[in-house]
DRENBA-551870 format. One record per residue: residue in three letters; x, y, z of N, C-alpha, C, CB in turn. Coordinates in steps of 0.05 Angstrom, whole numbers, padded with zeros to 5 digits, always signed. Glycine has a CB too. Example, Ala and Ser with C-alpha at 12.3 -4.5 7.8 and 13.67 -1.06 7.14 Angstrom:
BEGIN
ALA+00264-00114+00156+00246-00090+00156+00264-00066+00156+00226-00089+00181/SER+00257-00045+00142+00273-00021+00143+00258+00001+00157+00282-00012+00114/
//
This chain:
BEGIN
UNK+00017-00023+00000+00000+00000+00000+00018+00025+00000-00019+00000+00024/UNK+00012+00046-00018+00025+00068-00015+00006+00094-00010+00041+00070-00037/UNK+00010+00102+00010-00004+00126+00024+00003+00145+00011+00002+00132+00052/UNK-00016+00165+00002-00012+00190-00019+00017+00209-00009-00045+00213-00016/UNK+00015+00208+00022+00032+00230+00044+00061+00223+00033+00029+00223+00084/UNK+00067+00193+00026+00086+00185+00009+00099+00191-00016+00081+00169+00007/UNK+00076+00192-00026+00087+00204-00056+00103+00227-00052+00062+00213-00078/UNK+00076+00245-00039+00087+00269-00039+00119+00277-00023+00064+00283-00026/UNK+00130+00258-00002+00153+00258+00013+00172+00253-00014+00153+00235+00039/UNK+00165+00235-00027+00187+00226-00041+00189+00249-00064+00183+00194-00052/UNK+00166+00265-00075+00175+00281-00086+00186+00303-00080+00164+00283-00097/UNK+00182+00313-00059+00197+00323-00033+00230+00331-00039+00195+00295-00009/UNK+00238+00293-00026+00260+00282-00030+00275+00282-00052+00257+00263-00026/UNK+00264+00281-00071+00275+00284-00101+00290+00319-00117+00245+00275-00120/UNK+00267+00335-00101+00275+00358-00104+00292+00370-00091+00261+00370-00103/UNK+00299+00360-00069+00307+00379-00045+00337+00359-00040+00279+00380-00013/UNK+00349+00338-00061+00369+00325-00060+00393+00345-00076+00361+00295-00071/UNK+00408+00356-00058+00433+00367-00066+00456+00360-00076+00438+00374-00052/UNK+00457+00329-00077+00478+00324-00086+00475+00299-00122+00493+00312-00057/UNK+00454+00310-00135+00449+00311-00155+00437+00336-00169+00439+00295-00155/UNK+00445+00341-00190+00439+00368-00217+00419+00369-00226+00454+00367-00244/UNK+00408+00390-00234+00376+00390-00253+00369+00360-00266+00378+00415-00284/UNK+00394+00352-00282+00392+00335-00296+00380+00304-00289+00414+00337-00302/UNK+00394+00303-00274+00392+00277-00259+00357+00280-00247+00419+00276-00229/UNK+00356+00306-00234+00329+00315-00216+00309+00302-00232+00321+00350-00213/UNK+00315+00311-00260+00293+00309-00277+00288+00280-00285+00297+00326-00300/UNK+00307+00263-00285+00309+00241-00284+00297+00216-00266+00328+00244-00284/UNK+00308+00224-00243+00294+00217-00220+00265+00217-00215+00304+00231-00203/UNK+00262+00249-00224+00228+00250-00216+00210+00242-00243+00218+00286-00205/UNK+00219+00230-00271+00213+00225-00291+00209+00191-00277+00234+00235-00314/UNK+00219+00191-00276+00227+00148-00266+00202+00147-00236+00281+00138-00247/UNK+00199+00172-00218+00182+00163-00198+00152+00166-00208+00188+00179-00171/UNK+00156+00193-00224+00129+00190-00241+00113+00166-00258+00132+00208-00258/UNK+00131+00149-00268+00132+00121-00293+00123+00105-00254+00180+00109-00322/UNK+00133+00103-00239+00127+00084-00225+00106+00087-00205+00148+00077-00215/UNK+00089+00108-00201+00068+00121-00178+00050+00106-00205+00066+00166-00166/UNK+00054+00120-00237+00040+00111-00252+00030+00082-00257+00048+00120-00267/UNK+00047+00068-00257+00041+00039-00259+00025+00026-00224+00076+00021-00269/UNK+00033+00045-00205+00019+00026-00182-00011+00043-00182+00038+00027-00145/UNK-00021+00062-00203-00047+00073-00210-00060+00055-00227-00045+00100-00223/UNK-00043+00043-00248-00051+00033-00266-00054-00005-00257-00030+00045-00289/UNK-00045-00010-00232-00046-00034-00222-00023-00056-00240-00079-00042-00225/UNK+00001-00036-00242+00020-00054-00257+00049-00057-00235+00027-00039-00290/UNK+00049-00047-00217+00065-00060-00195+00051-00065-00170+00088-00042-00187/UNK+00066-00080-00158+00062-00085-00135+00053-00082-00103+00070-00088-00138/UNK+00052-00044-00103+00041-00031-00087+00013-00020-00099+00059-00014-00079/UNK-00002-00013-00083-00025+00006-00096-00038+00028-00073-00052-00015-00108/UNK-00044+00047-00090-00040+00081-00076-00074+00080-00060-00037+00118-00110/UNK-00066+00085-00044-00082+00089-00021-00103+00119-00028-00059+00091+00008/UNK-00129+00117-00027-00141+00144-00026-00137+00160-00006-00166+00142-00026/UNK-00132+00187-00016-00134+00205+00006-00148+00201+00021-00139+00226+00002/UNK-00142+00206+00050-00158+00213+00076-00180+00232+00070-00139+00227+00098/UNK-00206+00220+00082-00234+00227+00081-00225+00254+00102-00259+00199+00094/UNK-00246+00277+00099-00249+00302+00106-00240+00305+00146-00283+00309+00097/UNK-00262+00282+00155-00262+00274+00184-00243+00267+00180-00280+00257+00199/UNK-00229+00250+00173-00201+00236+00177-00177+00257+00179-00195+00216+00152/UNK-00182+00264+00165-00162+00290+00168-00153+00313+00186-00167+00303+00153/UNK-00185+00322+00205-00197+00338+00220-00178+00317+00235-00230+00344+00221/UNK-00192+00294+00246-00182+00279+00270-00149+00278+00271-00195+00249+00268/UNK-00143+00278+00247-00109+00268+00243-00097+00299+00255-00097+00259+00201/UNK-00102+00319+00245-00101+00347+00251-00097+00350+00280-00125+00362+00241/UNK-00119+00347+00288-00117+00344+00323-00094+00338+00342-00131+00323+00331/UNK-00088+00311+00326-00067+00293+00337-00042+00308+00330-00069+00264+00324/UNK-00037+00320+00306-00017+00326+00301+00008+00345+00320-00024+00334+00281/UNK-00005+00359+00331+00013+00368+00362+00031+00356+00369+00001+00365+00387/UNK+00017+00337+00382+00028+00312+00395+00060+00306+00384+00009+00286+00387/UNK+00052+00300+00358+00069+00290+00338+00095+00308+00339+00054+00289+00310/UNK+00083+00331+00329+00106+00353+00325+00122+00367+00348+00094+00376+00311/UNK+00117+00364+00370+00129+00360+00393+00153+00344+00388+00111+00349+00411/UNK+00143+00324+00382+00176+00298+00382+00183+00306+00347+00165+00246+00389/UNK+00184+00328+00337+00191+00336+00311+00191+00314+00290+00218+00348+00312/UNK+00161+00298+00292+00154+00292+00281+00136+00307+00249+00150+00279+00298/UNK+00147+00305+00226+00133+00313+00211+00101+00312+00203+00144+00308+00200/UNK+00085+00335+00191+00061+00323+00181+00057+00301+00161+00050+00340+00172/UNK+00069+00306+00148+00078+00269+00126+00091+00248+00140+00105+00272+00097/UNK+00096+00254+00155+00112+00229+00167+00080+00213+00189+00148+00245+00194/UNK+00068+00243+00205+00048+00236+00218+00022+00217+00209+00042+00257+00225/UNK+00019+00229+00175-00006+00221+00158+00007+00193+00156-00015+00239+00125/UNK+00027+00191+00156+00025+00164+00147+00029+00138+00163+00041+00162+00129/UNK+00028+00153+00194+00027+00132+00215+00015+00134+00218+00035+00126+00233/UNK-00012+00150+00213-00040+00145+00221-00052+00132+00201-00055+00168+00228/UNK-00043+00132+00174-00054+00113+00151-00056+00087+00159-00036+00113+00126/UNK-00027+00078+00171-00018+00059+00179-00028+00046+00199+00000+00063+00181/UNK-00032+00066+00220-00056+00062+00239-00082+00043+00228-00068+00092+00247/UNK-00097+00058+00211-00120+00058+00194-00127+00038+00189-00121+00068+00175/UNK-00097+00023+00173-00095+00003+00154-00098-00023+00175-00066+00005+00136/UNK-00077-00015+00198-00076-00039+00218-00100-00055+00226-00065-00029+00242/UNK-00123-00034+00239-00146-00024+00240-00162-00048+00227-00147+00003+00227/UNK-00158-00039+00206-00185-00046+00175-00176-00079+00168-00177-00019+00135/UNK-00149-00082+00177-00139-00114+00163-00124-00129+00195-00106-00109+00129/UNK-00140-00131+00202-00129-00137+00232-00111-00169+00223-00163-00142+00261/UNK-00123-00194+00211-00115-00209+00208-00082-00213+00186-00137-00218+00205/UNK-00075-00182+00182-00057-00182+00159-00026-00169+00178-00073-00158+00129/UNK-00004-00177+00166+00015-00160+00171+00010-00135+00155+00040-00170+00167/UNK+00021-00113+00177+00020-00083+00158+00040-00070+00173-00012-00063+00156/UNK+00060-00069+00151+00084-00053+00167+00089-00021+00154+00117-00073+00164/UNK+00107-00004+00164+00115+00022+00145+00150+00013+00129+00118+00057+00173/UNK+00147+00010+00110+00178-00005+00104+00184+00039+00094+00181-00045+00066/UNK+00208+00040+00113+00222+00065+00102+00247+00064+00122+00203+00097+00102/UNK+00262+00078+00115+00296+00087+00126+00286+00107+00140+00323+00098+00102/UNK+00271+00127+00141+00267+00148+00153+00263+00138+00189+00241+00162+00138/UNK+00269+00143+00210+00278+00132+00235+00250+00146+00247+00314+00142+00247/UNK+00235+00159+00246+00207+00167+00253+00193+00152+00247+00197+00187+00245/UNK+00194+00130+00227+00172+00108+00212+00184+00081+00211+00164+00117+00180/UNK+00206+00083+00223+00212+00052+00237+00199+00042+00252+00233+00047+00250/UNK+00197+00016+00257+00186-00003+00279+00153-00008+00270+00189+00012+00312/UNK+00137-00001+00257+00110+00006+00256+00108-00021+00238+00101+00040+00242/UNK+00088-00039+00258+00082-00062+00244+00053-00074+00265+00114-00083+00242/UNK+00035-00098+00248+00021-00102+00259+00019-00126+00266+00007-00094+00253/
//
């Protein structure tokens, strides 16, 4: 599953990487675009999660304090509460956050 809050980090990430040139940038974010596309199109192996419903958001909002206290990001937050969500909704399933980012380690169900 890929949570929208994701995309958007990684495009984020792509822009805001200094130790690659326009060139490459364009490259990079050409190749993440071909691949968000195919998990739209149901041709890889993840698939994109709908945005958070209006309430969902409101509620996530709330919480977010909390979060940003321990300088936790709002993307980082949406998507432990996705994750939350997900845990939630598929109780009988593993559901983990697979990322390097050290705010979204450990998160599994």
């Amino acid at each position: 599953m890929l949570p929208v809050a994701t995309i958007f980090e990684t495009g984020n990430l792509i822009v805001n990487n200094n130790q690659i040139n326009g060139n490459q940038r364009r490259a990079f974010a050409q190749k993440f675009v071909e691949q968000v596309t195919k998990a739209h199109e149901g041709n890889a192996p993840w698939k994109i999660l709908s945005l958070p419903s209006m309430d969902d958001l409101i509620s996530w909002l709330k919480d977010f304090p909390n979060s940003a206290s321990g300088q936790i990001s709002l993307g980082d937050h949406t998507i432990i509460k996705t994750w939350e969500q997900q845990a939630a909704t598929f109780p009988s399933y593993s559901v983990h956050i697979g990322s390097l980012d050290s705010d979204l380690q450990g998160y599994s169900s």
